[in-house]
C-alpha positions in Angstrom: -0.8 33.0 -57.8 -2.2 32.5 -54.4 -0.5 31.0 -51.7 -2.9 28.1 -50.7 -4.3 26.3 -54.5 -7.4 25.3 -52.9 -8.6 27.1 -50.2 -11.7 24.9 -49.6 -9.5 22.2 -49.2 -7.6 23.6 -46.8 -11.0 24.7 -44.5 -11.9 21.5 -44.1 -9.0 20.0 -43.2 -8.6 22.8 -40.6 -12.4 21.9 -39.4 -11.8 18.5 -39.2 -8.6 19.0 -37.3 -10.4 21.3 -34.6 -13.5 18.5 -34.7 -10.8 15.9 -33.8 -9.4 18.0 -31.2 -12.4 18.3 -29.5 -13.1 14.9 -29.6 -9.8 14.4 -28.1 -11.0 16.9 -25.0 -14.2 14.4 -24.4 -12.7 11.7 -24.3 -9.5 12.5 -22.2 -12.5 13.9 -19.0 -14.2 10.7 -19.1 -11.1 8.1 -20.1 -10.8 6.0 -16.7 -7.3 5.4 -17.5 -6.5 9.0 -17.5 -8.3 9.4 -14.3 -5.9 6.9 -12.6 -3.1 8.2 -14.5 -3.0 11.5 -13.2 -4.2 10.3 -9.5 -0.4 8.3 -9.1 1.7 11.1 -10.9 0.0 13.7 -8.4 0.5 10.9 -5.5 4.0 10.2 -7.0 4.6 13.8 -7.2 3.4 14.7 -3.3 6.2 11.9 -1.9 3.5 9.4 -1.2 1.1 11.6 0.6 -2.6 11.1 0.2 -3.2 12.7 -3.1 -6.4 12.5 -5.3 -7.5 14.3 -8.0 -11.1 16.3 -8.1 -12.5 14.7 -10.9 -11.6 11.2 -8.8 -12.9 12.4 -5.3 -16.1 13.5 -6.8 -16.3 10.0 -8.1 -15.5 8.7 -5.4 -18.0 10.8 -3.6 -20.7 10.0 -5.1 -20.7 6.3 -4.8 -19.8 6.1 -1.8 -23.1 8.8 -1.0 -25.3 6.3 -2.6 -26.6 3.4 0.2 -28.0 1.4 -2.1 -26.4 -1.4 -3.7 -28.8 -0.7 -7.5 -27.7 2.8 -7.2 -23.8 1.7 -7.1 -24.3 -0.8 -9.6 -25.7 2.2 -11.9 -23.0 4.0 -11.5 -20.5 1.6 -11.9 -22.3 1.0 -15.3 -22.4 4.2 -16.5 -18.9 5.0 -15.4 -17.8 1.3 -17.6 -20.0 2.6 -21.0 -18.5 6.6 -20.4 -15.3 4.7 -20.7 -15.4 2.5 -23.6 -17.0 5.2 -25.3 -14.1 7.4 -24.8 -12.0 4.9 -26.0 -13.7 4.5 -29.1 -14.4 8.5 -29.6 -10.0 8.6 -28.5 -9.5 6.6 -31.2 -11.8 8.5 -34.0 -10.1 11.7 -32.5 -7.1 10.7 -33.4 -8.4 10.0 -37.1 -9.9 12.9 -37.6 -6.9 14.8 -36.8 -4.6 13.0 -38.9 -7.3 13.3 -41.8 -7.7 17.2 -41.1 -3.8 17.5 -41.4 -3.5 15.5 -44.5 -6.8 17.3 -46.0 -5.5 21.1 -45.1 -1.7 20.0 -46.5 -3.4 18.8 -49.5 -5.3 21.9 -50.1 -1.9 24.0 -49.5 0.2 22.5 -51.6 -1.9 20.2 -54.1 -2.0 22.1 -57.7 
């Protein structure tokens, strides 16, 4: 009697749970929210003193490099679809990991 009942089960639930992890990743580096999150905690952190993260400051940066008003405008676009995307990816993330849990617990302990 083997300890998992249906090993291929239990692979792809722990494939789908990596996939969904991953997913998680991508969408946590380009979630705005996130981004803004972690800028006040460090500011909150630093007693109020002029604290911004990298990923902001090179955000920052870079629109504030580009003189024309297009050239903002396309970044403020891209920035806006990078976002909602990671909210949508967030929330399939989330899904996948649930479904590789269920799927690798299934294939443990379904006979």
């Amino acid at each position: 009697m083997t300890a998992i009942h249906h090993p291929l089960l239990f692979a792809a639930g722990v494939g789908i749970f990596v996939i969904g992890i991953m997913l998680y990743r991508w969408s946590a580096r380009h979630d705005l929210n996130g981004l803004a999150v972690d800028a006040a905690w460090k500011a909150a952190s630093s007693r109020g003193k002029t604290a911004i993260t990298p990923e902001l400051q090179a955000k920052l940066d870079a629109f504030n490099a580009d003189a024309s008003t297009v050239g903002r405008t396309k970044q403020v676009a891209g920035l806006t679809i990078r976002h909602f995307l990671a909210q949508v990816v967030g929330l399939v993330s989330y899904a996948a990991i649930l479904g590789g849990l269920a799927l690798a617990g299934a294939g443990a302990w379904w006979r």
